[in-house]
Structure formats: C-alpha cells, structure tokens
C-alpha positions in Angstrom: 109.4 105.7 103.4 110.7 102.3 104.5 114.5 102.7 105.7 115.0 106.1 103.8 115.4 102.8 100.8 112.1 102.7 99.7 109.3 104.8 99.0 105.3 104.0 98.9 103.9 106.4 96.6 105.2 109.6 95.6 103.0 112.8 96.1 103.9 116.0 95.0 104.6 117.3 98.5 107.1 114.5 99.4 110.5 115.9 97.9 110.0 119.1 100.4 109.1 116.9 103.3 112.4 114.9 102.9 114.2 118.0 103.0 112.8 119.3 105.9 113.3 116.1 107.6 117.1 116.1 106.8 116.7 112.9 104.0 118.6 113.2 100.9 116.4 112.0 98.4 119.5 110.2 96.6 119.1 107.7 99.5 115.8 105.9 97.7 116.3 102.8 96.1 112.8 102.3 95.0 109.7 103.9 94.6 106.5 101.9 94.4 103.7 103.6 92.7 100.3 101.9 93.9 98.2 104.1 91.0 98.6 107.2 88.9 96.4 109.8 90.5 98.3 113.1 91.1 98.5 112.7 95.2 100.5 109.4 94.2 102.3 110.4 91.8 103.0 113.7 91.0 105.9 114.1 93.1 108.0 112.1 90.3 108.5 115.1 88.6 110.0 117.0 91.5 112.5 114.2 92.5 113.6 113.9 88.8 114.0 117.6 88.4 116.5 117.6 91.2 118.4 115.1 89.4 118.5 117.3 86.8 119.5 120.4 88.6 121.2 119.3 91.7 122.2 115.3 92.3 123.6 112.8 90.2 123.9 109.1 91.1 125.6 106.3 89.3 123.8 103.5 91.2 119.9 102.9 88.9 116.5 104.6 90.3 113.7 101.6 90.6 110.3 103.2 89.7 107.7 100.7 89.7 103.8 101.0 88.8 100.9 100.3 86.3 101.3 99.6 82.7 102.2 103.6 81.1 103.5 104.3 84.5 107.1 105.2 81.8 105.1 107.2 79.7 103.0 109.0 81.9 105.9 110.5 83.8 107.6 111.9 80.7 104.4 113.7 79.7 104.0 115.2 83.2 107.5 116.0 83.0 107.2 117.7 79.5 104.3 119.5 80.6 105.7 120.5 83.5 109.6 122.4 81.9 109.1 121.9 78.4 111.9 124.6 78.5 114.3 122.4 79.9 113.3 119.3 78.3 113.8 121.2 74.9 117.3 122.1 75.9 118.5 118.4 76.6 118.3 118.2 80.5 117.5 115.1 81.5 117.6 113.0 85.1 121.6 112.6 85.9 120.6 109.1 87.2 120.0 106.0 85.3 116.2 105.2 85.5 114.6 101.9 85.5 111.0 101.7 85.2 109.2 98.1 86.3 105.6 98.2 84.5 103.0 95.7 86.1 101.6 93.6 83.8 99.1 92.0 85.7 99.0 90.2 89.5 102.6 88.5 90.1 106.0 88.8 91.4 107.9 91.1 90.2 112.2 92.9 91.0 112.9 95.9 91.3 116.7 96.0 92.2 117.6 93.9 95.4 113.8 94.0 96.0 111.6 91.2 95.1 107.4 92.4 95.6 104.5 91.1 95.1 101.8 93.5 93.1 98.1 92.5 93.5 95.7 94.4 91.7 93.0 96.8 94.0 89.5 97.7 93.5 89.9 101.6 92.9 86.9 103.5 90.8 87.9 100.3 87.5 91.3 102.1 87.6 94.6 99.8 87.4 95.6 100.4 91.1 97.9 98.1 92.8 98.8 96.6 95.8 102.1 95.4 97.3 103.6 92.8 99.2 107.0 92.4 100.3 109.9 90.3 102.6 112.2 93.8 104.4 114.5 92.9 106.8 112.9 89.7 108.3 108.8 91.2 108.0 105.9 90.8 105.5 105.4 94.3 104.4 101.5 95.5 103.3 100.8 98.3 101.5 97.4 98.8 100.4 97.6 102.1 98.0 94.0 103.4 97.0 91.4 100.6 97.5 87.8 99.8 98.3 87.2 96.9 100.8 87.6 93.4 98.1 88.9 89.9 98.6 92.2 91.1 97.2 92.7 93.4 99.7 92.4 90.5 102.2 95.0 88.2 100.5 96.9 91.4 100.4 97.1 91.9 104.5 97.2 88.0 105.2 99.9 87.2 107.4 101.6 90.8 107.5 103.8 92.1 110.1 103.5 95.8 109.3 100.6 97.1 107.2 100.5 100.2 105.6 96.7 100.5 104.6 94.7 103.5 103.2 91.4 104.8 105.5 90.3 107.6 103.6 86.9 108.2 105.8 86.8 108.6 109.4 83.2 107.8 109.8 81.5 104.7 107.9 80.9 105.5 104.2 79.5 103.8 100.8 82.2 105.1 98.8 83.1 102.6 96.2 86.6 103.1 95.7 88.2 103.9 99.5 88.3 102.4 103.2 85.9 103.7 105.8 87.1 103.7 109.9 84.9 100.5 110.2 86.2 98.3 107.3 89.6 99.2 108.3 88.9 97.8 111.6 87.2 94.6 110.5 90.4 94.2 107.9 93.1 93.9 110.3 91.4 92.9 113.2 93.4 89.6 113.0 96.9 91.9 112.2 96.2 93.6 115.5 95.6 90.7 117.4 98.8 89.3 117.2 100.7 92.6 117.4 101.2 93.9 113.7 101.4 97.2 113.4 99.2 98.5 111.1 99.7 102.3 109.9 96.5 104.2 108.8 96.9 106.5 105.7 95.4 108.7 102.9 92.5 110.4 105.5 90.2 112.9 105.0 89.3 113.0 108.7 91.2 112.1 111.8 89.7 108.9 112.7 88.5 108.4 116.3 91.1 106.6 118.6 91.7 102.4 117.9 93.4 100.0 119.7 96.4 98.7 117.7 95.5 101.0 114.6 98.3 103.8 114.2 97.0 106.9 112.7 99.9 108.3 110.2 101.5 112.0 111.2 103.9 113.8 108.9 107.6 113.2 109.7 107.0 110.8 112.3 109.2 107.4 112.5 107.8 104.3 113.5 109.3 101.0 114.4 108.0 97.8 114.1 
C-alpha cells in the first residue's frame, strides 16, 4: 500500500490487515492487480463486500488488471453470496475497472502507469511502472527472471519486486535470492530501495535489499 492511495495486489488477507493497522479501506484510490491467482486477488471480494455492508463512497474505486479482470471478480463475487447478490446488494461505490490490453500506458484516476507484461507460468501477469510523488515506482507482481522484468526496474527509485525462493531455484515462473540480487544490483547501488515480497522462505540477510514484514511502513 503506497500512501494508504494505492494498493499493489489485493490478497484475501489484506482487508483484515488494514483494519488491524487502523486504515480505512475507503482511503484506496486504486488497486493494481499484477495477475489473477487467488493470493492477488481474492481479497476484491472482501473489500467490495464491505461496500456493500458497511461504507459507501461517492468518489470512483480504480481496479486495474488483465483482460476479464471485470468478469472474473463478479463470478468470485457470485460464488462467494449468491444470497446477497440475488437480493440486489451491490458495492455502494462507483466501480471503474481499467482492463490491460496489451504493454502500454494506461489511467486509472489521477494515476497515469505503465503495464508491461511478465513471464508468469504463459499466464497474462503484469507489471507496473509509475511517477508517485517525485519517484519511479516498480512493482514486479509474479514473474520469472525475463528482459521485461529488466526494462521494468530500469531507472526506479523504489522497487517492489517478488523473491519467492530464498535459496537459488529453476522454477520457471518466480525469482530466486540470487536473481533478485543480480536484478537490482544497479537499484542498490545508487540507493533505491528495493522491497522483497511474495516469499516462501526468509531470505538470508542483503545489503540494500529490504525483506517485506506485515504492517511495517517504509520510507523512501
């Protein structure tokens, strides 16, 4: 979560985090959605059911993502209180989804991103780049080590970047301690501050890579 504005990713334990942390969720903007596996995604269905339930907002919700990213949510929804669904409740905020239809530029809201597609298991998994308060913003989402992910960190003053294995690995579709090192080796040297996310393991110790805790804030 970027400013309590925007949110990388929504996973299904998010909503109960920002409540413990004090956030009302009525505070996000935008929600970027780097791919539509559960641990990214699920937690849509949660924020939109306390729109239903317990907030309303005036001002539009931004959800941006893949191509189906719209329909995908109302079927997890449906599935999820068909009950309520059936009865007419519906999200007391005005919804605006942002589909990516390929690598570009694309607005959600005040915010202008760049989406650049990821190498994730031939899934359509995605990137983003953005300008946030005077820094180049990374986020990396589910990837494999590719020459998009490169273009993707080039330059960036803060980089959010997933390292799924703490110990090398040939997976095919994540980051291993070693090729997260290599990647923003050139971030670090010039005092980025890269964030390490999505782990299976905690990583050993890096200079200049921080490794992600729950409810921590960091400042770049």
């Amino acid at each position: 979560m970027i400013d309590e504005k925007i949110l990388l990713d929504l996973p299904p334990t998010a909503i109960p985090q920002l409540h413990r942390l004090g956030i009302d969720p009525r505070s996000v903007d935008v929600i970027l959605i780097s791919h539509l596996h559960a641990d990214h995604s699920f937690g849509l269905p949660f924020l939109l059911l306390e729109y239903c339930v317990r907030y309303e907002r005036q001002e539009p919700l931004f959800i941006a993502g893949p191509l189906g990213l719209e329909e995908n949510v109302e079927k997890v929804c449906e599935l999820a209180w068909p009950d309520m669904r059936a009865k007419g409740f519906r999200p007391r905020v005005p919804l605006e989804f942002v589909e990516i239809d390929g690598e570009g530029t694309y607005k959600a809201g005040d915010l202008t991103f760049e989406a650049i597609p990821m190498e994730h298991f031939g899934l359509d998994a995605l990137g983003y780049r953005f300008q946030y308060k005077g820094r180049t913003i990374a986020y990396s989402g589910d990837t494999a080590d590719c020459a998009q992910l490169c273009r993707l960190l080039d330059g960036a003053d803060v980089a959010v970047i997933e390292l799924t294995h703490p110990e090398p690995s040939d997976d095919p579709g994540h980051l291993d301690i070693e090729e997260v090192v290599r990647l923003t080796a050139g971030l670090r040297a010039r005092g980025a501050l890269v964030l390490a996310t999505h782990m299976s393991g905690t990583p050993p110790p890096r200079e200049g890579i921080t490794i992600c805790e729950d409810g921590k804030t960091y400042y770049s």
